[in-house]
N, C-alpha and C positions, 0 to 999 in steps of 0.2 A: 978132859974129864969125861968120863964114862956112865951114859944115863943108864938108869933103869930099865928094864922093859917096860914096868908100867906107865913109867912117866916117860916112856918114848911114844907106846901108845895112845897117852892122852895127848902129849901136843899132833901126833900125826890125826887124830880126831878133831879138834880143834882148830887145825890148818882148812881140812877137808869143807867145817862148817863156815868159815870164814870166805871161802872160797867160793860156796854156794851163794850167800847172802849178798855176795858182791855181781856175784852172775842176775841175781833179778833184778838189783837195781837199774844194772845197765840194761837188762831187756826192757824194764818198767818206761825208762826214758826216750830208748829209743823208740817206741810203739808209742808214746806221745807226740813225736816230733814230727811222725810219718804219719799223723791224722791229716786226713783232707778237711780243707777251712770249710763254714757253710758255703752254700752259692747263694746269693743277693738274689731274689726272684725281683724280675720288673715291672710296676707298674701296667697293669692293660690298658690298651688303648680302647676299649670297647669301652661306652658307656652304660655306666650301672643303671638298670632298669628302678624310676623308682616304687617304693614300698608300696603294696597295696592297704590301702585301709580299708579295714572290715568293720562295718557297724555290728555294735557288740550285741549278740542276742538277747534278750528282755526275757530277765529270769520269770517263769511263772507266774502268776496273780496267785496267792496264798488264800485268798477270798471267791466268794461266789463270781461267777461271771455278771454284770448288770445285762439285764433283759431290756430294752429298747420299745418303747411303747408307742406301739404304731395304733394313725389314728385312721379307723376305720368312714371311710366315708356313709353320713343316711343314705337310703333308699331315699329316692323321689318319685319312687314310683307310686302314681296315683292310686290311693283304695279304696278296695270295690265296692261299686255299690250294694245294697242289702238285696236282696228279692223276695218277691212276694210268688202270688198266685200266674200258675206258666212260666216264671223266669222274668216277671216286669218287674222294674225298680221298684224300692221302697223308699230309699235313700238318693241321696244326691251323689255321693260316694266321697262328699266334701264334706267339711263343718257349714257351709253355705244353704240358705234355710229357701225353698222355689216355693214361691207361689202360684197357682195353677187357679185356672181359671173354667169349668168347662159348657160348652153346647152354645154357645154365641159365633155371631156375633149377632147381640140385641140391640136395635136400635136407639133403644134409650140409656140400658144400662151401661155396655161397653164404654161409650166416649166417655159416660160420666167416672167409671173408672182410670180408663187412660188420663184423665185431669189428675186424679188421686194420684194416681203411678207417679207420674212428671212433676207433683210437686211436692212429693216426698224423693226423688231422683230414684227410683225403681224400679226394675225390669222383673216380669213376669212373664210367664210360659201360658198361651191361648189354646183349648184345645177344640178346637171348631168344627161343627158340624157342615157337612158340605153341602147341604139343601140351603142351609144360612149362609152361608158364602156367597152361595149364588144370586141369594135378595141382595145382600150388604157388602156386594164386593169391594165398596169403598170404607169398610170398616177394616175390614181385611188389609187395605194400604196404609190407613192410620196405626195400625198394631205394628206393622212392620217399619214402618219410619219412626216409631218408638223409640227401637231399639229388642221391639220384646222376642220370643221364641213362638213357632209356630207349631202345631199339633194336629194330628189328625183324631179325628174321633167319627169318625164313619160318614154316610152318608145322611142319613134319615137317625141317628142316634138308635144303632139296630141292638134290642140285649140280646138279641138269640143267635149275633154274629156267629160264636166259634161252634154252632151246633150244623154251620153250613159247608158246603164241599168248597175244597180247597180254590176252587177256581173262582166262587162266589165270594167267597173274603177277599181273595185279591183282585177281584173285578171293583167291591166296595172300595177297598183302600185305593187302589187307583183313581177311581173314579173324584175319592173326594179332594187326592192330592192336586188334579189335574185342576179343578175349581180353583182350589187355591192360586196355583199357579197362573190362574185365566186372570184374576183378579191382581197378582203381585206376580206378574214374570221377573223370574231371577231369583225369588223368594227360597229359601231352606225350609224343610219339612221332615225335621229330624225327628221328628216322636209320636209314638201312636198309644193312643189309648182308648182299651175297650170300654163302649158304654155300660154302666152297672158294674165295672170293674172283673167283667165276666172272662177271664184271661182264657185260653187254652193254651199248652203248648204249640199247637197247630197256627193259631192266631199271630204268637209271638214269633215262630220260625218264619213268617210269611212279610210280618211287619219288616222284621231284620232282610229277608230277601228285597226288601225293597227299599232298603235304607235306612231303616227307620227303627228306634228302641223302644220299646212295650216301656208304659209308665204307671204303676198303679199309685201307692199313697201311703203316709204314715198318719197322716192325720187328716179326721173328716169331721168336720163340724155340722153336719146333715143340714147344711143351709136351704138345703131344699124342699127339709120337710119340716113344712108351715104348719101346723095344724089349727084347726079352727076356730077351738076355745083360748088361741097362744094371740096375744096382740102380737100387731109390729113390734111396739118396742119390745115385747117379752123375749120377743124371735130372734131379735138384734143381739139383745144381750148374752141372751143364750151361743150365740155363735160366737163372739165375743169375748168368753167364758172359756169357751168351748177351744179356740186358737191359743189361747194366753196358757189355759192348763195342758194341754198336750206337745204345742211345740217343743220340739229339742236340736241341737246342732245335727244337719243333716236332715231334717226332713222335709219330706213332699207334702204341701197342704192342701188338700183339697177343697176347691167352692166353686161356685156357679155366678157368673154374669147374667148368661140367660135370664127373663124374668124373675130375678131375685133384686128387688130392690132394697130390702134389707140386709144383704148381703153386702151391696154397696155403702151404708153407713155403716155398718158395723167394720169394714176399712178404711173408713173416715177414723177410726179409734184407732184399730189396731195396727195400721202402717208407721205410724210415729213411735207407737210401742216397740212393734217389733224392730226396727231399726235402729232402737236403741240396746238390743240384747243380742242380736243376731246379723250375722252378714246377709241380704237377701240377694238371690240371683238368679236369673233366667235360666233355664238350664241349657247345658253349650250347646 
Protein backbone atom coordinates (compact mmCIF):
# COMPACT_ATOMS: atom_id res chain seq x y z
CA UNK A 1 0.00 0.00 0.00
CA UNK A 2 1.15 3.23 -1.00
CA UNK A 3 1.16 6.30 1.56
CA UNK A 4 0.68 9.66 1.11
CA UNK A 5 3.13 12.31 1.08
CA UNK A 6 1.68 13.78 3.81
CA UNK A 7 1.19 10.95 6.02
CA UNK A 8 4.74 9.92 5.01
CA UNK A 9 5.83 13.21 6.29
CA UNK A 10 4.18 13.09 9.45
CA UNK A 11 5.31 9.56 10.57
CA UNK A 12 9.08 10.51 9.41
CA UNK A 13 8.37 13.62 11.83
CA UNK A 14 7.13 11.69 14.53
CA UNK A 15 9.96 8.95 14.27
CA UNK A 16 12.67 11.95 14.33
CA UNK A 17 10.77 13.10 17.82
CA UNK A 18 10.70 9.86 19.27
CA UNK A 19 14.08 9.39 18.61
CA UNK A 20 15.17 12.50 20.33
CA UNK A 21 13.26 11.94 23.51
CA UNK A 22 14.81 8.73 23.90
CA UNK A 23 18.46 10.31 23.36
CA UNK A 24 17.95 12.52 26.76
CA UNK A 25 16.73 9.96 28.68
CA UNK A 26 19.74 7.95 28.15
CA UNK A 27 22.03 10.94 28.67
CA UNK A 28 19.78 11.93 31.68
CA UNK A 29 20.90 8.41 33.34
CA UNK A 30 23.91 7.95 32.36
CA UNK A 31 25.19 11.46 33.89
CA UNK A 32 23.60 10.08 37.10
CA UNK A 33 25.37 7.04 37.42
CA UNK A 34 28.87 8.85 36.59
CA UNK A 35 28.20 11.28 39.71
CA UNK A 36 31.13 10.99 42.29
CA UNK A 37 29.61 9.78 45.90
CA UNK A 38 30.20 12.44 48.74
CA UNK A 39 33.67 11.92 50.45
CA UNK A 40 33.12 11.12 54.45
CA UNK A 41 35.36 13.94 55.87
CA UNK A 42 37.07 12.52 59.26
CA UNK A 43 36.77 13.20 62.43
CA UNK A 44 39.99 15.75 63.74
CA UNK A 45 42.19 14.55 66.02
CA UNK A 46 42.88 18.09 67.44
CA UNK A 47 40.94 19.03 70.44
CA UNK A 48 38.12 21.50 70.27
CA UNK A 49 39.17 24.70 72.09
CA UNK A 50 36.43 25.24 74.69
CA UNK A 51 33.73 28.09 74.19
CA UNK A 52 34.62 31.30 75.70
CA UNK A 53 32.22 32.71 78.09
CA UNK A 54 31.60 36.35 77.91
CA UNK A 55 29.84 38.20 80.73
CA UNK A 56 26.94 39.68 79.19
CA UNK A 57 27.27 43.58 79.21
CA UNK A 58 24.85 45.52 81.71
CA UNK A 59 22.45 47.33 79.65
CA UNK A 60 22.37 51.16 80.76
CA UNK A 61 20.87 52.36 83.99
CA UNK A 62 17.62 54.24 82.48
CA UNK A 63 17.72 56.31 85.81
CA UNK A 64 19.83 58.99 87.44
CA UNK A 65 23.29 57.60 88.40
CA UNK A 66 23.09 57.52 92.66
CA UNK A 67 25.73 60.07 93.99
CA UNK A 68 27.66 58.37 96.90
CA UNK A 69 27.79 60.43 99.98
CA UNK A 70 31.14 60.99 101.22
CA UNK A 71 31.62 61.74 104.73
CA UNK A 72 33.79 64.65 105.14
CA UNK A 73 36.06 64.63 108.13
CA UNK A 74 35.81 68.02 111.09
CA UNK A 75 38.67 70.20 111.38
CA UNK A 76 40.40 69.73 114.84
CA UNK A 77 42.11 72.34 114.28
CA UNK A 78 42.20 74.42 117.30
CA UNK A 79 40.51 78.11 117.04
CA UNK A 80 42.05 81.13 117.47
CA UNK A 81 42.06 82.85 119.94
CA UNK A 82 40.39 86.45 119.97
CA UNK A 83 42.84 89.53 120.31
CA UNK A 84 42.86 92.45 121.97
CA UNK A 85 45.36 95.53 122.28
CA UNK A 86 49.14 94.67 120.28
CA UNK A 87 47.86 91.14 119.41
CA UNK A 88 47.40 89.69 123.16
CA UNK A 89 44.76 87.24 123.87
CA UNK A 90 41.25 88.04 124.78
CA UNK A 91 40.07 84.59 124.63
CA UNK A 92 41.32 81.27 125.48
CA UNK A 93 40.60 80.11 121.97
CA UNK A 94 38.65 77.13 123.88
CA UNK A 95 35.13 77.15 125.29
CA UNK A 96 37.38 76.75 128.74
CA UNK A 97 36.84 79.94 131.00
CA UNK A 98 41.04 81.01 132.80
CA UNK A 99 41.24 82.49 135.74
CA UNK A 100 44.09 84.95 136.12
CA UNK A 101 45.35 86.14 138.99
CA UNK A 102 47.75 89.18 138.88
CA UNK A 103 50.92 91.10 140.75
CA UNK A 104 51.58 88.40 143.57
CA UNK A 105 52.67 86.56 145.04
CA UNK A 106 51.12 88.01 148.50
CA UNK A 107 51.94 86.56 151.38
CA UNK A 108 48.59 86.43 152.94
CA UNK A 109 46.34 86.37 150.13
CA UNK A 110 47.91 83.84 147.65
CA UNK A 111 48.04 80.56 149.87
CA UNK A 112 44.73 81.57 150.92
CA UNK A 113 43.54 81.28 147.51
CA UNK A 114 45.62 78.23 146.36
CA UNK A 115 43.24 76.47 149.38
CA UNK A 116 40.23 77.77 147.33
CA UNK A 117 41.76 76.60 144.06
CA UNK A 118 42.49 72.86 145.56
CA UNK A 119 39.28 72.57 147.07
CA UNK A 120 37.13 73.36 144.45
CA UNK A 121 39.93 71.06 142.06
CA UNK A 122 41.05 74.36 139.89
CA UNK A 123 43.85 75.57 138.12
CA UNK A 124 44.63 79.04 137.42
CA UNK A 125 47.09 81.10 135.54
CA UNK A 126 49.50 83.44 138.27
CA UNK A 127 50.85 86.54 136.69
CA UNK A 128 53.74 87.59 139.13
CA UNK A 129 55.55 90.27 139.57
CA UNK A 130 59.35 89.71 139.77
CA UNK A 131 60.36 92.07 142.78
CA UNK A 132 57.50 89.69 144.55
CA UNK A 133 59.18 86.50 143.59
CA UNK A 134 61.98 87.49 144.94
CA UNK A 135 60.46 88.04 148.78
CA UNK A 136 58.07 84.97 148.16
CA UNK A 137 59.99 82.61 146.15
CA UNK A 138 58.46 79.85 148.25
CA UNK A 139 55.02 80.93 147.03
CA UNK A 140 56.15 80.78 143.77
CA UNK A 141 56.86 76.66 144.32
CA UNK A 142 53.52 76.36 146.03
CA UNK A 143 51.75 77.71 142.77
CA UNK A 144 53.74 75.43 140.74
CA UNK A 145 53.18 72.14 142.70
CA UNK A 146 49.45 73.28 142.23
CA UNK A 147 49.35 72.45 139.09
CA UNK A 148 48.67 76.27 138.12
CA UNK A 149 50.24 78.35 135.03
CA UNK A 150 52.85 80.87 135.42
CA UNK A 151 53.07 84.48 133.98
CA UNK A 152 55.22 87.01 133.75
CA UNK A 153 54.04 90.55 134.54
CA UNK A 154 57.36 92.58 134.78
CA UNK A 155 59.64 93.32 137.15
CA UNK A 156 58.44 96.20 139.53
CA UNK A 157 54.68 96.03 137.74
CA UNK A 158 56.24 98.78 135.14
CA UNK A 159 52.73 100.83 133.15
CA UNK A 160 55.20 102.62 130.95
CA UNK A 161 56.78 99.24 129.90
CA UNK A 162 56.04 99.55 125.99
CA UNK A 163 57.06 103.25 125.91
CA UNK A 164 60.76 101.87 126.61
CA UNK A 165 63.55 100.79 123.93
CA UNK A 166 63.54 97.50 122.86
CA UNK A 167 66.40 96.34 124.90
CA UNK A 168 64.86 97.69 128.12
CA UNK A 169 61.65 95.47 127.71
CA UNK A 170 63.49 92.53 127.24
CA UNK A 171 66.05 93.26 129.74
CA UNK A 172 62.58 93.54 132.09
CA UNK A 173 61.14 90.42 130.86
CA UNK A 174 64.24 88.44 131.28
CA UNK A 175 64.95 89.65 134.33
CA UNK A 176 61.71 88.65 135.84
CA UNK A 177 61.45 85.20 134.18
CA UNK A 178 64.98 84.36 135.47
CA UNK A 179 63.34 85.16 139.34
CA UNK A 180 60.96 82.92 138.63
CA UNK A 181 63.06 80.26 137.59
CA UNK A 182 65.72 81.01 140.70
CA UNK A 183 62.65 80.19 142.81
CA UNK A 184 61.14 76.98 140.72
CA UNK A 185 64.12 75.66 138.45
CA UNK A 186 62.42 73.60 135.62
CA UNK A 187 59.26 75.85 135.92
CA UNK A 188 57.36 77.08 132.43
CA UNK A 189 56.82 80.67 131.91
CA UNK A 190 54.64 80.68 128.86
CA UNK A 191 52.81 84.09 129.33
CA UNK A 192 53.31 87.66 129.65
CA UNK A 193 51.35 90.25 130.53
CA UNK A 194 51.63 93.94 130.44
CA UNK A 195 50.95 95.91 133.59
CA UNK A 196 47.72 98.16 133.08
CA UNK A 197 47.16 96.04 130.07
CA UNK A 198 49.25 98.59 128.23
CA UNK A 199 50.01 96.23 125.13
CA UNK A 200 52.40 97.47 122.21
CA UNK A 201 52.96 95.68 119.38
CA UNK A 202 56.70 96.06 120.29
CA UNK A 203 55.89 94.52 123.85
CA UNK A 204 54.21 91.49 122.24
CA UNK A 205 56.85 90.69 119.38
CA UNK A 206 59.44 90.68 122.10
CA UNK A 207 57.25 88.59 124.70
CA UNK A 208 56.80 85.88 121.77
CA UNK A 209 60.89 86.22 121.07
CA UNK A 210 61.13 84.91 124.26
CA UNK A 211 58.69 82.38 124.44
CA UNK A 212 56.07 83.79 125.75
CA UNK A 213 52.25 84.95 124.60
CA UNK A 214 50.90 88.48 125.42
CA UNK A 215 47.64 87.83 127.60
CA UNK A 216 45.14 90.73 128.00
CA UNK A 217 41.44 89.86 129.17
CA UNK A 218 37.61 89.65 128.45
CA UNK A 219 36.49 90.28 131.59
CA UNK A 220 37.66 92.83 134.57
CA UNK A 221 35.92 92.95 137.59
CA UNK A 222 38.07 96.14 138.82
CA UNK A 223 38.80 94.19 142.10
CA UNK A 224 41.23 96.54 142.62
CA UNK A 225 39.50 99.54 142.88
CA UNK A 226 38.21 99.79 146.33
CA UNK A 227 36.92 102.95 146.81
CA UNK A 228 36.36 104.52 150.15
CA UNK A 229 32.94 105.22 150.64
CA UNK A 230 32.52 101.20 149.17
CA UNK A 231 32.60 98.70 152.28
CA UNK A 232 34.18 95.37 152.03
CA UNK A 233 31.30 93.77 151.68
CA UNK A 234 29.83 96.18 149.02
CA UNK A 235 33.30 95.54 147.22
CA UNK A 236 32.84 91.87 147.32
CA UNK A 237 29.71 91.80 145.98
CA UNK A 238 30.35 94.04 143.46
CA UNK A 239 33.11 91.74 142.02
CA UNK A 240 30.88 88.99 142.45
CA UNK A 241 28.24 90.74 140.28
CA UNK A 242 30.58 91.81 138.33
CA UNK A 243 32.29 87.75 137.15
CA UNK A 244 28.73 86.12 137.16
CA UNK A 245 27.46 89.10 134.61
CA UNK A 246 30.16 89.23 132.20
CA UNK A 247 31.63 85.69 131.96
CA UNK A 248 31.00 83.68 128.78
CA UNK A 249 32.73 80.36 127.15
CA UNK A 250 36.16 81.40 126.42
CA UNK A 251 37.00 84.07 128.38
CA UNK A 252 40.12 85.52 130.32
CA UNK A 253 38.98 86.90 133.87
CA UNK A 254 40.84 89.09 135.28
CA UNK A 255 41.66 89.74 139.32
CA UNK A 256 44.30 90.46 141.64
CA UNK A 257 45.70 88.30 144.66
CA UNK A 258 48.02 90.99 145.64
CA UNK A 259 46.38 92.88 148.55
CA UNK A 260 43.03 92.31 147.64
CA UNK A 261 41.38 90.43 150.17
CA UNK A 262 38.10 90.85 149.14
CA UNK A 263 38.83 89.50 146.03
CA UNK A 264 39.56 86.38 147.87
CA UNK A 265 35.91 85.96 149.28
CA UNK A 266 34.28 86.98 146.69
CA UNK A 267 36.05 83.31 145.11
CA UNK A 268 35.03 81.79 148.20
CA UNK A 269 31.43 82.50 145.98
CA UNK A 270 32.16 82.42 142.78
CA UNK A 271 34.44 79.10 142.21
CA UNK A 272 31.44 76.78 143.16
CA UNK A 273 29.39 78.86 140.75
CA UNK A 274 31.39 79.06 138.10
CA UNK A 275 32.18 75.50 138.03
CA UNK A 276 29.16 74.66 137.69
CA UNK A 277 28.43 76.52 134.23
CA UNK A 278 31.87 76.62 132.96
CA UNK A 279 34.89 74.49 132.18
CA UNK A 280 37.72 76.39 134.25
CA UNK A 281 41.54 76.08 133.04
CA UNK A 282 44.87 77.11 133.51
CA UNK A 283 45.87 78.22 130.38
CA UNK A 284 48.33 75.61 128.58
Amino acid sequence: MRLSHTRKALLISLSLIMAGLLGQAAAAESSHSAATPPVAIAPSTIPAEPPVTRKPTPEPSRTSPRTEKTTVPKSRKKPKARTGPGGAWLTTGSKGVALTFDDGPDPANTPALLKLLAKQRVKATFCLVGSNVKRHPDLVRKIVAGGHTLCNHTWDHDLKLGRKTPAQIRADMSRTNAAILAAAPGAKVKYFRSPGGNFTPQVVKIAKELGMTSIYWKVDPRDWDHQREESDGAHTNRVINSVKRNTRPGAIVLSHDYAQPDTIRAYATLLPWLRKRYRLIALP
